[in-house]
C-alpha positions as CSV (number, residue, x, y, z in Angstrom):
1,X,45.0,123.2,22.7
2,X,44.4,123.2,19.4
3,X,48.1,121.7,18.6
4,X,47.6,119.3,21.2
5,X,44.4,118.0,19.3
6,X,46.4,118.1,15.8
7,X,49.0,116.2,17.0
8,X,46.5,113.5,18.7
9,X,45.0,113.5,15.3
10,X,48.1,112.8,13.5
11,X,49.3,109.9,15.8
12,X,45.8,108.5,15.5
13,X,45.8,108.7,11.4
14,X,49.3,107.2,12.2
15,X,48.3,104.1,13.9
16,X,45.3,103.6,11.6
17,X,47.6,103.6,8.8
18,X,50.3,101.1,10.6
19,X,47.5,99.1,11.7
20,X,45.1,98.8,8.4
21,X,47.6,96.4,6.1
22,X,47.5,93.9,9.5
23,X,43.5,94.3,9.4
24,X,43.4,93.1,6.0
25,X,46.3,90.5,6.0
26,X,43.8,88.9,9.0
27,X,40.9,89.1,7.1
28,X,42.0,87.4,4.1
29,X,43.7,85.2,6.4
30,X,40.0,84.5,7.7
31,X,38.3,84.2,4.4
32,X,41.2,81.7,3.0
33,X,39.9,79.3,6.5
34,X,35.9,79.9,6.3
35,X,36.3,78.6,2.3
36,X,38.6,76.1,3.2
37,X,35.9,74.6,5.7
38,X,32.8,75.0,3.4
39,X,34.9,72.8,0.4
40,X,35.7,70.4,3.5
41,X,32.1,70.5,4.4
42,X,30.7,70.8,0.5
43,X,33.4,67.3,0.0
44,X,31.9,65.5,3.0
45,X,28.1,65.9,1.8
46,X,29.2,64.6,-1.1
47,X,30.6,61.7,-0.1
48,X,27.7,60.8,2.0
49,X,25.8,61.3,-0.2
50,X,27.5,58.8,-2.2
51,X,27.3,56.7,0.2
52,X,23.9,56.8,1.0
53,X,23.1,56.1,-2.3
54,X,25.3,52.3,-2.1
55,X,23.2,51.8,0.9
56,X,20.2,52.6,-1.2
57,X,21.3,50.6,-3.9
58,X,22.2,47.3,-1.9
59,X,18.6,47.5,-0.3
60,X,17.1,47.6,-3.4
61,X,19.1,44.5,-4.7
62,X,18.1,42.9,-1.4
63,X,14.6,43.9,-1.8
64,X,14.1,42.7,-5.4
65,X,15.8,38.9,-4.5
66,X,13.4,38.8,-1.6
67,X,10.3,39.8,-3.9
68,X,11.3,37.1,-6.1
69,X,12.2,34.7,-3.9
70,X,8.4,35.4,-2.1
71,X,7.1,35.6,-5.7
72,X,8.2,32.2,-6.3
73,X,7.3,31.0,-2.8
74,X,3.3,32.4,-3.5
75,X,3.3,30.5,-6.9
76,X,4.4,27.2,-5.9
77,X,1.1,27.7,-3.2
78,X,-1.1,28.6,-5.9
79,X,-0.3,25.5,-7.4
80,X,-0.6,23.3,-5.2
81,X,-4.0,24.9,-3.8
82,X,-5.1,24.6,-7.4
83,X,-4.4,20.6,-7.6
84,X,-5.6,19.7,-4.2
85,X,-8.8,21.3,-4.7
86,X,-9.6,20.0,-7.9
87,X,-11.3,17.1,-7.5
88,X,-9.9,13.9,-8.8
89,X,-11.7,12.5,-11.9
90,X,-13.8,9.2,-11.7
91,X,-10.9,7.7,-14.2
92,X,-8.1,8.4,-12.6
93,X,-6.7,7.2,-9.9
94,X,-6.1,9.0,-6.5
95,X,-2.9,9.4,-6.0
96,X,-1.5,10.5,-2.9
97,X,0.9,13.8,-2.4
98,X,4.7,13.2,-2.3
99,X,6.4,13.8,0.9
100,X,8.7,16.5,-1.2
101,X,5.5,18.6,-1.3
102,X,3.9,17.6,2.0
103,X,7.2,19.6,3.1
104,X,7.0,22.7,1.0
105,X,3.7,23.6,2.8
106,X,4.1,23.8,6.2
């Protein structure tokens, strides 16, 4: 009995020992693929990030023409709410608003 258990312990210590370089040349095999996809996955963040921020970028553009464009839009009102409310002075003649303008306000 007690060779029988020797010699099972042997062939087992055996195998283990055939067996272990294979182990390892899988794991490292594994490792080399999980890094591989996190530097794929680290590359891709980047570039959407990137991305994102043209996106970002263009809307601000568009944002700032549009607040000037507005801006510009809001003055010219002002002004002409300022001269048709004023009242026109006993020397001067009334004159009458150009078509051109009549147009800008509706």
């Amino acid at each position: 009995m007690a060779t029988a258990k020797a010699s099972t312990s042997r062939m087992l210590e055996a195998a283990l020992a055939l067996s272990r370089p294979e182990i390892v040349i899988r794991y490292r095999e594994h490792l080399r693929t999980s890094i591989d996809e996190v530097q794929q996955q680290m590359t891709d963040a980047k570039e959407a990030a990137r991305l994102d921020g043209a996106t970002r970028d263009a809307t601000l553009k568009r944002l700032n023409n549009n607040l000037r464009v507005v801006t510009a839009r809001s003055s010219e009102v002002e002004n002409l709410i300022t001269r048709l409310s004023t009242p026109p002075s006993a020397s001067a003649p009334a004159t009458a608003v150009p078509d051109s303008e009549k147009a800008t306000i509706s």
